[in-house]
N, C-alpha and C positions, 0 to 999 in steps of 0.2 A: 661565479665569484670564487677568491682563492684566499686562503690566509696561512701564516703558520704559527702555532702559537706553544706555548710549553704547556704538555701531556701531563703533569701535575696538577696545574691548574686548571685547567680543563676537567680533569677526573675532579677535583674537587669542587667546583662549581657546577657539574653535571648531577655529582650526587645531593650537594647540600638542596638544590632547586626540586627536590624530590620530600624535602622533611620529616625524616624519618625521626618514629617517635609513636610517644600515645597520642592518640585523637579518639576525639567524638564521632563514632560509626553512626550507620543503621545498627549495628550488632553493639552497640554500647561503647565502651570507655576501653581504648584496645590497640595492640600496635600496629600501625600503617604507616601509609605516608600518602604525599600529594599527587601523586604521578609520575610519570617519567616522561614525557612528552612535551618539548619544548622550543619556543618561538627563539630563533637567533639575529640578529641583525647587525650587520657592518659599515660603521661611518668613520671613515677619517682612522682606520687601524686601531680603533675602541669597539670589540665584540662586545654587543649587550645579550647577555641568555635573559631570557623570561619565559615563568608557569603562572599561571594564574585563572580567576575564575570569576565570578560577577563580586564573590564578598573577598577573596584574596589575590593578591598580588605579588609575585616575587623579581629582583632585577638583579641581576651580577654583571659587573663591567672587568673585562681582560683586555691587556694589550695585544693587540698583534703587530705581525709583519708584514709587511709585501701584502696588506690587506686590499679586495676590492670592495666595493660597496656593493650593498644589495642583503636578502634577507631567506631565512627557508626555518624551515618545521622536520622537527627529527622527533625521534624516539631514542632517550638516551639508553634504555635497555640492552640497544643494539650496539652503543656504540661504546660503552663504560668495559665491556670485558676488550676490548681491543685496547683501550689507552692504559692500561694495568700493566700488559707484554711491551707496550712500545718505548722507544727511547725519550733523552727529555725534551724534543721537539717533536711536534707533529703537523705535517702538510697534507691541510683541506681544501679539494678540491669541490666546490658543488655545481653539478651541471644537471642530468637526467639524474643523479644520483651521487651520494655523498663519499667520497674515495678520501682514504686515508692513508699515508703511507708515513715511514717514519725509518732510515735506513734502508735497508733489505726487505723489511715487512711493508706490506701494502692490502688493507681491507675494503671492499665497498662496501654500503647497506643503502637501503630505500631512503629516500626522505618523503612528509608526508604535505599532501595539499593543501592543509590549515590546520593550527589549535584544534583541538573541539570546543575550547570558548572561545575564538578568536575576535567576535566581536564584541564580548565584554574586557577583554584583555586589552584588546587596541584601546578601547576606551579608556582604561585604567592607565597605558602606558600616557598618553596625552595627557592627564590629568595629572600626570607625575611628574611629567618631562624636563619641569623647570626645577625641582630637588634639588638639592649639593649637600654635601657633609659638612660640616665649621667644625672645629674640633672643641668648641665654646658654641652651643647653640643659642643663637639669637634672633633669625629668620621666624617670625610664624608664619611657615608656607601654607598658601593657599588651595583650597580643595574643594571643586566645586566651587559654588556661591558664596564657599563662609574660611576662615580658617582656621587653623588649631591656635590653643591660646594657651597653652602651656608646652615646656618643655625640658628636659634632664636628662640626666646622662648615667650610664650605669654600665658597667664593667660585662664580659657575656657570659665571665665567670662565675659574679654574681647572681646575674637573671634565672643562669641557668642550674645554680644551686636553689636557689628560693625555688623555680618552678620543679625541679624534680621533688624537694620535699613538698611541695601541693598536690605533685602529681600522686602522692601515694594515696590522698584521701580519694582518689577515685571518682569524685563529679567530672572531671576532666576543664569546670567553668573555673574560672580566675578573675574576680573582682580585685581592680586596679584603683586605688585612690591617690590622688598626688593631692597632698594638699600641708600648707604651712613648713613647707621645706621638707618635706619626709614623705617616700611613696611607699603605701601598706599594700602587697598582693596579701588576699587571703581567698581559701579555699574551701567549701562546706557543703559537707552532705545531709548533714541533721545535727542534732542539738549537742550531742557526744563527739561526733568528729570532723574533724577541722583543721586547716593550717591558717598560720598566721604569721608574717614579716613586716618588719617597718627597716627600710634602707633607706640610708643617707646619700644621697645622689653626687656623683662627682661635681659636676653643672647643672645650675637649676634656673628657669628662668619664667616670668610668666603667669598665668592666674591658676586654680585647682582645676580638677577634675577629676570624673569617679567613670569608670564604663567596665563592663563584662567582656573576655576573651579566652578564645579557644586555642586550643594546639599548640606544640612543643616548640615555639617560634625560636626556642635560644639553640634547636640545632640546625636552623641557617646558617648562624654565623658563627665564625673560625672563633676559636681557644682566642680567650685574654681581647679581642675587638672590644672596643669601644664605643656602644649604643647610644645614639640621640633618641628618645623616644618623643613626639609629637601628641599631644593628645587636648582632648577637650571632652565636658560630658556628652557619654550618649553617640558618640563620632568615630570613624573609623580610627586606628591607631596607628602609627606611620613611624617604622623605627626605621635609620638609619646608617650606616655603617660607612666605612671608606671607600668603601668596595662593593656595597650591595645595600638593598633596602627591601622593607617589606610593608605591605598596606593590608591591615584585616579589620574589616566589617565588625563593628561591636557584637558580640553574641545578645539576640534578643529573642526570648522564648526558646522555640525549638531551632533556632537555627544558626 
């Protein structure tokens, strides 16, 4: 399979599929990210990248060109220091191995056999496959057996001011309530400290709901995007973007 797509976008949907930020370790409350190992696949000159893992999900759609269909597993580690030097197009080649060129410059690197969840990913992507963005969320898409019953919209500027001021209290857990037109994140480690917002949603549609969530989700998505969030109690959470989407597992107990 061949594509060729712009080297910007690509670096920026290589990195964001990675999440960098504070997350909940073994080692505590601390900065990581998700991986860099990621599922690509090409239909119809729409690249989809996806990482993901039984409780999380992530999807980024780019156009390409002169694209084939078909699908492969990389490591973007290998491949992020090469699109940084290259021009603003770049032509991927994948056969035994994934070749890059872009002008004069020309890199190979390995590609890999499968995800390491691959098949709770494939899972996840099926289940999602039917998704779209509305820019007025109205769809409660369906998940599994049941479907989300609320939904609102929030700026990524937003999300991701509220969540950095939670992130400082240090639990790393985020309790989400949408309920009577107004969604409260608040954030608590004990009886002295805590964060607490109540945001006015651009679009809001649908019944309440209250669920627990982990990790820095607002640095997925690009400065100033426009977030559908999906939710229902207790349920995974399913935000949405023009360009990209993410599915996380409620946090329950330790996990």
């Amino acid at each position: 399979m061949k594509f060729n797509v712009n080297s910007n976008e690509l670096k920026e949907a290589l990195e964001s599929l990675q999440v960098k930020g504070k997350h909940l370790t073994n080692n505590g409350f601390s900065s990581s990210n998700f991986g860099s190992i990621f599922y690509a696949h090409i239909y119809e000159n729409t690249l989809s990248l996806y990482n993901g893992d039984s409780t999380f999900m992530l999807k980024i759609t780019l156009q390409v060109e002169e694209g084939e269909n078909g699908s492969f597993v990389a490591d973007s580690s290998l491949i992020l220091p090469y699109l940084k030097s290259f021009g603003d197009t770049v032509n991927v080649v994948v056969g035994d191995y994934i070749s890059m060129s872009s002008g004069t410059k020309k890199a190979n690197v390995p590609k890999l056999v499968e995800h390491p969840s691959n098949d709770a990913l494939q899972r996840l992507i099926q289940m999602t496959n039917h998704v779209r963005y509305e820019p007025n969320p109205q769809t409660m898409f369906a998940f599994g057996n049941s479907n989300f019953e609320g939904a609102f919209t929030l700026s990524q500027n937003v999300f991701k001011d509220c969540i950095k001021n939670a992130e400082l209290v240090k639990s790393g857990i985020y309790n989400l309530n949408f309920h009577e037109g107004v969604v409260k994140i608040t954030s608590t480690t004990n009886a002295t400290t805590s964060y607490e917002e109540s945001i006015t949603p651009t679009f809001l549609t649908g019944d309440s709901a209250t669920l627990d969530f982990s990790s820095p989700l607002y640095s997925f998505f690009e400065k100033d995007q426009m977030l559908n969030f999906y939710v229902k109690d207790e349920f995974p959470m399913l935000i949405v973007a023009n360009d990209r989407l993410v599915l996380k597992a409620p946090y329950v107990g330790g996990n």
